[in-house]
Each structure stands twice: as C-alpha cells, then as structure tokens.
N, CA and C atoms as a LAMMPS dump frame, in Angstrom:
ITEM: TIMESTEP
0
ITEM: NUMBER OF ATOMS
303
ITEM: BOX BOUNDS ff ff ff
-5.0000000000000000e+02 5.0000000000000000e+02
-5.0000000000000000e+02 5.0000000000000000e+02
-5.0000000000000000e+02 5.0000000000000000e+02
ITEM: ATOMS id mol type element x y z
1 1 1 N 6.718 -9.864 -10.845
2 1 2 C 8.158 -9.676 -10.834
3 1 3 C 8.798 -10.736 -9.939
4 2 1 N 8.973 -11.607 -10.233
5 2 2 C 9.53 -13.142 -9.731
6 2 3 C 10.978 -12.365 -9.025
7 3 1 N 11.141 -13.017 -7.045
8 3 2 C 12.305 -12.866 -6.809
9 3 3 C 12.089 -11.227 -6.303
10 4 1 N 11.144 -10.145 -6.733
11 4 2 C 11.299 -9.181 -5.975
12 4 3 C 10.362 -9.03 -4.587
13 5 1 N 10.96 -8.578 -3.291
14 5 2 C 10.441 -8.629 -2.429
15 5 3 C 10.863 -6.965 -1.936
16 6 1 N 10.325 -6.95 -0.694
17 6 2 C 10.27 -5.684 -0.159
18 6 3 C 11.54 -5.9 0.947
19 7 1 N 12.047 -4.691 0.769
20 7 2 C 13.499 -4.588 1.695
21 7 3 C 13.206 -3.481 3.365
22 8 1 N 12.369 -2.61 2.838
23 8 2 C 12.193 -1.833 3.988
24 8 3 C 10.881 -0.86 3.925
25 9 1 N 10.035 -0.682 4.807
26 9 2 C 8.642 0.244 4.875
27 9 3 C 8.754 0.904 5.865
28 10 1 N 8.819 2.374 5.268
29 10 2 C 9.215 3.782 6.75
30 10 3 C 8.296 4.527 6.529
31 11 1 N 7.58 5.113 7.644
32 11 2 C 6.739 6.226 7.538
33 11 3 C 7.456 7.284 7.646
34 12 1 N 7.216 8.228 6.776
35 12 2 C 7.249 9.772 6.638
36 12 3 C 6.05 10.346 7.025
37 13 1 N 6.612 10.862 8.337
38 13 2 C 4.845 11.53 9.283
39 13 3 C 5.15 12.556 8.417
40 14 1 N 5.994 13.412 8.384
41 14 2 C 5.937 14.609 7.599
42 14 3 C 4.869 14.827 6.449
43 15 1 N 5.627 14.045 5.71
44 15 2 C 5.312 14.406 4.476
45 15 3 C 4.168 12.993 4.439
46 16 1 N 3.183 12.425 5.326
47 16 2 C 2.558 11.637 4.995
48 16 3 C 1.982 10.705 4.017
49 17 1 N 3.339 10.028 3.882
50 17 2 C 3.62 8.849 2.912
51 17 3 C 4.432 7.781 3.815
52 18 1 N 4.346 6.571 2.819
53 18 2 C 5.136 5.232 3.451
54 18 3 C 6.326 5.495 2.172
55 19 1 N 7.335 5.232 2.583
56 19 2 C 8.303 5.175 1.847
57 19 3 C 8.499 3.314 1.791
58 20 1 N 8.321 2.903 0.242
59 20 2 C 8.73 0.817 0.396
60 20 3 C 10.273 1.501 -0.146
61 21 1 N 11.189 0.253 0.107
62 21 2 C 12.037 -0.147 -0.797
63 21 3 C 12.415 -1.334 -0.916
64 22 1 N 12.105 -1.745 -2.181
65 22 2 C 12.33 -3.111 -2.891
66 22 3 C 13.685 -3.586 -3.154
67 23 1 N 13.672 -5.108 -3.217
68 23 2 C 15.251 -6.082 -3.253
69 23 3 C 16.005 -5.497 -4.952
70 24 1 N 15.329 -4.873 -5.751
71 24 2 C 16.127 -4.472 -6.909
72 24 3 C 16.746 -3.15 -6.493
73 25 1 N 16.684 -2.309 -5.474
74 25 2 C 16.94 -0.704 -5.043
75 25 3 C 16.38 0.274 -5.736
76 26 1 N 14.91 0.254 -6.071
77 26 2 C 14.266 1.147 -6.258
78 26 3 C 13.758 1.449 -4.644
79 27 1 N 12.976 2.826 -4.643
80 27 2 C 12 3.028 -3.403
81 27 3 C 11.506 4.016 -4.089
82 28 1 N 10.389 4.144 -3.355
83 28 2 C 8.91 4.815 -3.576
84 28 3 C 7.924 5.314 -2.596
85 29 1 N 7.231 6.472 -2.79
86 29 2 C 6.83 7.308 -1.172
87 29 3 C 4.796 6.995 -1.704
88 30 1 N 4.345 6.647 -0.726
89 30 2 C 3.207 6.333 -1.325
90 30 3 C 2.629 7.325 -0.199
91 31 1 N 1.152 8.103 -0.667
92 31 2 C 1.078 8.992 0.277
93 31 3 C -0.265 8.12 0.841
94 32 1 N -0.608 8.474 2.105
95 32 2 C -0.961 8.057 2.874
96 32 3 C -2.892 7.531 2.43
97 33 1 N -3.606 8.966 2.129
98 33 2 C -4.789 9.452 1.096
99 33 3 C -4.988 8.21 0.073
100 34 1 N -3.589 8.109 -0.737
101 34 2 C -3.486 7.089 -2.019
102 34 3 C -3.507 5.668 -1.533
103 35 1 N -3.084 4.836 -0.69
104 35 2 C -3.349 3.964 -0.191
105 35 3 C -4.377 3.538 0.438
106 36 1 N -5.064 4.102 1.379
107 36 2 C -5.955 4.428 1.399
108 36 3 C -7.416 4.204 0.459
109 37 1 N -7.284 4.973 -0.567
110 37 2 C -7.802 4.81 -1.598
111 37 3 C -8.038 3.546 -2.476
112 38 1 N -7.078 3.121 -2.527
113 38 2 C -6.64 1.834 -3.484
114 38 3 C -6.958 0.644 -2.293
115 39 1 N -7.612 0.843 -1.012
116 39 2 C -7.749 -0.581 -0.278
117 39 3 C -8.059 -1.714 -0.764
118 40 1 N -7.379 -3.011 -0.808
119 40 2 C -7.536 -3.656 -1.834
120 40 3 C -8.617 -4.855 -0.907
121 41 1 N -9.306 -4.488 -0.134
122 41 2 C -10.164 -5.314 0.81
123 41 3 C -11.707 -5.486 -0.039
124 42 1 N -12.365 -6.547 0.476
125 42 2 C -13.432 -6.585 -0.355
126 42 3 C -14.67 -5.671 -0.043
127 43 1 N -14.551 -5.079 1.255
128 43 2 C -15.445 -4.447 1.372
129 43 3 C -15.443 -2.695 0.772
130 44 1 N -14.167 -2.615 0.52
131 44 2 C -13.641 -1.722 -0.426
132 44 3 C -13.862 -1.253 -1.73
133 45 1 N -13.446 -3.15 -2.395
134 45 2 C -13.405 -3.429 -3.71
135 45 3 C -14.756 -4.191 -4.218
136 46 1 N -15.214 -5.057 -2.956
137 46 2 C -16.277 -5.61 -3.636
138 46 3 C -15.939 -6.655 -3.919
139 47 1 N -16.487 -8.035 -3.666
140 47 2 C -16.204 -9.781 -3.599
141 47 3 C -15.731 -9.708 -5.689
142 48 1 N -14.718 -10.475 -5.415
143 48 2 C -14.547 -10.943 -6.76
144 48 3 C -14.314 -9.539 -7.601
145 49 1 N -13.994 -9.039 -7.35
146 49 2 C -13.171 -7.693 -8.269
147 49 3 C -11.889 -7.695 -8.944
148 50 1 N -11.538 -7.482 -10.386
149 50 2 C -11.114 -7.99 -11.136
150 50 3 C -9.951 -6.83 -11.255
151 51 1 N -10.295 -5.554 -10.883
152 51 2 C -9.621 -4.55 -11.186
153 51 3 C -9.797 -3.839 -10.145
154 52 1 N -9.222 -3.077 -9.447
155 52 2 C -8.668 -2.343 -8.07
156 52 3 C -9.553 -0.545 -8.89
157 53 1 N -10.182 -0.089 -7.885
158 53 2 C -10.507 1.216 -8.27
159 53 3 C -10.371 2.222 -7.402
160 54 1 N -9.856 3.226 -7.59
161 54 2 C -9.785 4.579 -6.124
162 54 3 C -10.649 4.908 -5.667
163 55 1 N -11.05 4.65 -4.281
164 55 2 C -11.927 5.931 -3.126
165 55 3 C -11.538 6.4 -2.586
166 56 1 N -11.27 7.601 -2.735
167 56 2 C -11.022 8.444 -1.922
168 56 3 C -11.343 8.396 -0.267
169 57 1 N -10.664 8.605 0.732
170 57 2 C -10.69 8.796 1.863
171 57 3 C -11.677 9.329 2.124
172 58 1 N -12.74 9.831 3.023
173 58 2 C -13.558 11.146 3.536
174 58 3 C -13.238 12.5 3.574
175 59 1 N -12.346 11.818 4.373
176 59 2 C -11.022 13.547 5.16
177 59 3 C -9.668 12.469 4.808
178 60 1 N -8.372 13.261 4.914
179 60 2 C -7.353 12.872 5.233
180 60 3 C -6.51 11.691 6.439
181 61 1 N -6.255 10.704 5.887
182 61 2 C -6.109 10.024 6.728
183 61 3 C -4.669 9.808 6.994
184 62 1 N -3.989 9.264 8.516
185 62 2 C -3.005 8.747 8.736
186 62 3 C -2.632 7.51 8.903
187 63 1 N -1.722 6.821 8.561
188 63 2 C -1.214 5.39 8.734
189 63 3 C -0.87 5.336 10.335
190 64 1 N -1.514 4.412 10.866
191 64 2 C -1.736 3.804 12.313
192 64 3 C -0.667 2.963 12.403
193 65 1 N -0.918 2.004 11.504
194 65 2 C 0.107 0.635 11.871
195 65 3 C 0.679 0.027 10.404
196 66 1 N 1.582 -0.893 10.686
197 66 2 C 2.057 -1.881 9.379
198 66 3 C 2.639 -3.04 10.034
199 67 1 N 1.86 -4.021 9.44
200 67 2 C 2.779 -5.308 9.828
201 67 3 C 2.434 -5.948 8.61
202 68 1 N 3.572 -7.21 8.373
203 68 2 C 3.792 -7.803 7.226
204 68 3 C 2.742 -9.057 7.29
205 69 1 N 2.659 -9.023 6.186
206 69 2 C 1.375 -10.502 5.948
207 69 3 C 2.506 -11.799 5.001
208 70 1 N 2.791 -12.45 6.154
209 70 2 C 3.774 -13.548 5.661
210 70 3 C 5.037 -12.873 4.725
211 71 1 N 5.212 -13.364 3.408
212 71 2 C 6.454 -12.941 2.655
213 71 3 C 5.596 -12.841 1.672
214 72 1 N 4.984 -12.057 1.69
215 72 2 C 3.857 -11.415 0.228
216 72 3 C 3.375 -10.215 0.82
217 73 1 N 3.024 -9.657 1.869
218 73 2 C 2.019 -8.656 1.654
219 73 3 C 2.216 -6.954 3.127
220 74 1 N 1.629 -6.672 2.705
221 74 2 C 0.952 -5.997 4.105
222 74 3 C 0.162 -5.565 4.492
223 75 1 N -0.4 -5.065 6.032
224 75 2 C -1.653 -5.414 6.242
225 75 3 C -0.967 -3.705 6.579
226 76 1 N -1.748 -2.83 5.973
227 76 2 C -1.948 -1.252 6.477
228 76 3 C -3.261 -1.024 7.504
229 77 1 N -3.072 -0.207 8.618
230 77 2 C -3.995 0.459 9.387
231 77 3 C -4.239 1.777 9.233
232 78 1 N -5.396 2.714 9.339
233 78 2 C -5.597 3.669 9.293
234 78 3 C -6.529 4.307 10.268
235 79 1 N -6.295 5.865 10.354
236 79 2 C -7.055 6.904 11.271
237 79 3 C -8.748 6.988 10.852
238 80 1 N -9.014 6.515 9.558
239 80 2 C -10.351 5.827 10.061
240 80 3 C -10.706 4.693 10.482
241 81 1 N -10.246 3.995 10.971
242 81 2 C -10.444 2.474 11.47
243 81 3 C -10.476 1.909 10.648
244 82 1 N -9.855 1.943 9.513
245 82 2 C -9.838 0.836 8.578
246 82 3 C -8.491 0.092 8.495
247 83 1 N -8.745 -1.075 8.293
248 83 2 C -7.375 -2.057 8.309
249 83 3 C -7.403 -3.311 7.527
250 84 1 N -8.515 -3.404 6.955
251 84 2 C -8.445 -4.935 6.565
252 84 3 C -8.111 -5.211 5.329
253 85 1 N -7.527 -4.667 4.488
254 85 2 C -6.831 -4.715 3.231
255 85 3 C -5.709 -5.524 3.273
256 86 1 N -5.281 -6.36 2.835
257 86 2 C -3.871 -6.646 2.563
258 86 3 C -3.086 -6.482 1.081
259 87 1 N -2.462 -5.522 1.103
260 87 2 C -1.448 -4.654 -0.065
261 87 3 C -0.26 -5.957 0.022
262 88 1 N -1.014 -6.578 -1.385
263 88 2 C 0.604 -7.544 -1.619
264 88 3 C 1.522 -6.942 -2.273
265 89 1 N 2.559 -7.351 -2.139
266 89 2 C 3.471 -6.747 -2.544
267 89 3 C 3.797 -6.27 -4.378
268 90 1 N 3.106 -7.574 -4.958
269 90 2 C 3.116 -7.085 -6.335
270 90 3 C 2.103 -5.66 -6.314
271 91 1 N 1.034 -5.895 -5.964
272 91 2 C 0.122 -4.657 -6
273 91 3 C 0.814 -3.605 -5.561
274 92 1 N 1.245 -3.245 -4.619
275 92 2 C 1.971 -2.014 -4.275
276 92 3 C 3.27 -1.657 -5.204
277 93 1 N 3.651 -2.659 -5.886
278 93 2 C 4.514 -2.105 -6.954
279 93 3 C 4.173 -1.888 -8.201
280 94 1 N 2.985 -2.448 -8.476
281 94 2 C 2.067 -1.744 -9.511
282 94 3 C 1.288 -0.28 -8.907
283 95 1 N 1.066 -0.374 -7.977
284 95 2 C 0.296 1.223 -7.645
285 95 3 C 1.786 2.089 -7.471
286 96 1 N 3.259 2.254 -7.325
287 96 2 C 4.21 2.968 -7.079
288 96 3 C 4.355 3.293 -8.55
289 97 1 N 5.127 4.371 -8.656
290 97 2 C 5.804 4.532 -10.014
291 97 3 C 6.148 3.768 -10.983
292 98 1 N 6.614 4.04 -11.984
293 98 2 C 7.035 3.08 -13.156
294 98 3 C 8.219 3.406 -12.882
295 99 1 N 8.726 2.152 -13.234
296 99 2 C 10.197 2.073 -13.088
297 99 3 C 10.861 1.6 -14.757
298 100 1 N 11.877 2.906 -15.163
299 100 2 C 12.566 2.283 -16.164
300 100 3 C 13.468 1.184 -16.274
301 101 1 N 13.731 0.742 -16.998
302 101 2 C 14.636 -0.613 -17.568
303 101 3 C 14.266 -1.455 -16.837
C-alpha cells in the first residue's frame, strides 16, 4: 500500500491489545497473544520463510515495549523475553482486519 504509514501505536493494558492507526484513518486492536504469534523473526519463522505462520505463545503474554524501526517497521517486546521480530508495517496491515473500499 504505497504512501501508507502508521499514525499512532497505543497499548490497551486492559483489554491487551496494541491499538495501530494508519495515515488513511483506519485503526485496529491487535491482541497481544496474536502478535506474538505471528513473530515475524527468523528464529520464529525460520531463515528464508516465504509465508508467516502462527505460534502460539506458551501462556499469555504482555507487550513490554515498542519502538519504531526507521519509517517501516516495529520492533515489539514481550513478557517472555522475546523481542527480536520486526513487524513492518505492511505486515501488520496484512495481519489487522480487512479493510473495505
């Protein structure tokens, strides 16, 4: 999606999700478990992986930290010590909802 970038990333401790919202004004609550899951790191995914697959967490996990990886991505932390994924931004808008029109 050429031109879309990310406008804002809030945690909802509550309801344990990241809420993104993107430069078109959609937003989207990603829960914490699901990200998680989808780590798009190689030790995750595995060197040279062509297609992203879910693992599940162990137990339930919480988002630790977020900082941005240049103007593409982000680097998520988690309550199992995991961190080394970087969620670009197209990917995280392919793992969020579908968006009509």
């Amino acid at each position: 999606m050429p031109g879309l970038f990310l406008v804002e990333a809030r945690r909802l401790r509550e309801e344990r999700a990241l809420r993104l919202t993107w430069s078109d004004g959609h937003s989207a609550d990603y829960p914490y478990d699901y990200l998680r899951g989808y780590c798009p790191c190689a030790l995750c995914q595995g060197h040279g992986a062509t297609a992203l697959h879910f693992h599940p967490p162990e137990r339930p996990v919480e988002l630790t930290g977020i900082e941005p990886v240049g103007n593409y991505g982000l680097s998520l932390a988690f309550s199992d010590g995991h961190g080394t994924g970087i969620y670009r931004f197209d990917l995280l808008r392919e793992l969020g909802p579908k968006v009509e029109g």
